[in-house]
Residue, then its C-alpha position, 0 to 999 in steps of 0.5 A: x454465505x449470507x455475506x457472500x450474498x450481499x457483495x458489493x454490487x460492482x457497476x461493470x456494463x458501464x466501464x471498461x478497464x484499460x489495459x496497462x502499458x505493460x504486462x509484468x514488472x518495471x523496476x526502478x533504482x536509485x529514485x531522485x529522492x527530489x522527487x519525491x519531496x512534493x508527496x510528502x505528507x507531514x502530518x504523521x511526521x509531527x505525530x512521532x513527537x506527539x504534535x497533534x494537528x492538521x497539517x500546515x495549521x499546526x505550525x500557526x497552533x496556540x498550545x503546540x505551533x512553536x514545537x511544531x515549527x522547530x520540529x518542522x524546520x530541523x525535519x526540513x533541514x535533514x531532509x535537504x542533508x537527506x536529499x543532497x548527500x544522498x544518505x539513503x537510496x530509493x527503489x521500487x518495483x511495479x507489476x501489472x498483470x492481467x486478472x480476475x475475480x474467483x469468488x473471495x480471491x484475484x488470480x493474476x496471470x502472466x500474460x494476456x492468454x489468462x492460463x498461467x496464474x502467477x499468484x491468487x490473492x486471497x480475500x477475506x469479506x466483511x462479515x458481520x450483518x450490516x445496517x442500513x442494507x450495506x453491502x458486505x464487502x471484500x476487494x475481490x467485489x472490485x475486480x471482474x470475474x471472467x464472465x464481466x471483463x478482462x480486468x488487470x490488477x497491479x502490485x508494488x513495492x517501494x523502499x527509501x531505507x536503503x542506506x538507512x542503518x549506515x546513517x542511523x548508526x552514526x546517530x547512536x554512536x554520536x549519543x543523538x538520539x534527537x537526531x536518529x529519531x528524526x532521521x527515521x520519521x523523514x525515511x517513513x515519510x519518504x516511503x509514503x511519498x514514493x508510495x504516493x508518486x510511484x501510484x500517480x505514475x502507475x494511474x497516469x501513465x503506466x498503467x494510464x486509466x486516468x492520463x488526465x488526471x491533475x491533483x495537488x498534494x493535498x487532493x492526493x493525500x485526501x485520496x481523491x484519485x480514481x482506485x485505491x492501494x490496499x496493503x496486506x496488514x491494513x483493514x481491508x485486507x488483514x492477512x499479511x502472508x499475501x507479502x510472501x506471493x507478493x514479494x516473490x512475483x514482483x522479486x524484491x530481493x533484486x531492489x533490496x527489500x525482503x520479508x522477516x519471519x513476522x511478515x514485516x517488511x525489511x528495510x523499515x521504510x518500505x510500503x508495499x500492497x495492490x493497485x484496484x483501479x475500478x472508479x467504485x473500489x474504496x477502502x473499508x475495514x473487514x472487522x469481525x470474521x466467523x470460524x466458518x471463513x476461517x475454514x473456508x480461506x484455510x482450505x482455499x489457500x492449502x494452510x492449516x486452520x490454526x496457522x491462519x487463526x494466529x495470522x488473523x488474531x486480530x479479526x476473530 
């Protein structure tokens, strides 16, 4: 209650959100994988061969530069393989829907009438006592209730790992393990690009509350933009069964993605997670939470206290 108290306070007199282009879902298949090779964000890509550095500064490194650069170029040189013999294939699937805030959770409907709900996301908030008067903050804080304004919020999910097996078997089969792991670093990256270009698209045109909008690779990278993407495993929002309604509403079966038991996403290069579009949403970490929210999301979502006290291990 005391950290429900101490929300985030959230400016909604002064802005108004914009309404999408569409209301529902827009799917995208066989993506130009060319594309997405402006987004890419190489830094984590060095990172799979333990090269630790900003990214172009790395390649000019005194102790890992020359790795770097031999890595760099053999990464470069598949990639062009990559794109030109199309061994993978990139889909993607957007919805925007109408929303609001209800307490902790976002309740998206299927239309502009606001009646039929077509998923509640459910929040968990920040917990702990913080200094400095901080707010305790949860994602719902970004969203309006029915009260402030007609809100929207958006769902995606993107995969380039379609075709990924195929490629990675010829790898293993020719004993290249150089090459297999090398060939998955790249499929990751190209997840993250698509997840960074479908997200430009979705602020500057489909969705459209920042059409003028002009940010070069690394501004993006930065997260300089208006709104953010929040995935369900991440920080901010730590329970992972949020997939489950997310993967049924946006039916991701139909671009070739699916679940596991685990919650983890098939094929392995795919990103999914929201779109919060309010100028103030930023990202923070939900850390330590008390038996008593435990209870009260069990009870919000209709699940057994122990099932969600297995999902949340982390943060108890």
């Amino acid at each position: 209650h005391e950290a429900r108290a101490n929300a985030a306070v959230v400016q909604w007199e002064t802005y108004k959100p914009t309404k999408p282009k569409f209301i529902g879902k827009r799917v995208f298949k066989n993506f130009d994988l060319a594309e997405l090779e402006p987004f890419i964000d190489w830094a984590p890509f060095f990172q799979t061969w333990d090269l630790a550095g900003p990214f172009p500064a790395i390649l000019e490194d005194d102790v890992v530069g020359d790795e770097a650069k031999k890595v760099f170029a053999d990464g470069q040189a598949m990639l062009k393989k990559i794109i030109e013999g199309r061994w993978l294939t990139a889909n993607a699937v957007v919805g925007l829907y109408p929303a609001q805030r209800v307490g902790d959770d976002i309740v998206l409907y299927a239309d502009e009438s606001r009646q039929q709900q077509v998923m509640t996301w459910y929040g968990l908030r920040q917990q702990t006592v913080k200094p400095n008067n901080n707010p305790n903050r949860c994602l719902s804080d970004f969203v309006a209730d029915q009260t402030q304004a007609a809100d929207y919020v958006g769902l995606f999910a993107v995969t380039t790992g379609i075709g990924s097996e195929k490629q990675e078997k010829r790898f293993v089969d020719a004993n290249d393990d150089y090459s297999a792991i090398l060939f998955k670093a790249l499929a990751d990256r190209l997840a993250e690009a698509f997840a960074e270009c479908m997200h430009q698209r979705v602020r500057k045109d489909l969705w459209g509350y920042a059409a003028d909008e002009s940010f070069s690779n690394p501004e993006l990278i930065a997260e300089k933009y208006q709104g953010i993407r929040p995935a369900p495993g991440y920080p901010a929002c730590p329970d992972h069964s949020a997939k489950r309604a997310m993967f049924d509403v946006l039916q991701c079966g139909d671009i070739g993605m699916g679940l596991t038991e685990s919650l983890a996403m098939t094929p392995a290069a795919s990103v999914s997670g929201f779109y919060l579009a309010h100028p103030q949403a930023s990202y923070f970490n939900v850390g330590r939470i008390g038996e008593d929210q435990v209870q009260d999301l069990a009870l919000r979502q209709g699940v057994e206290v122990k099932d969600l006290q297995r999902l949340l291990a982390p943060n108890l």
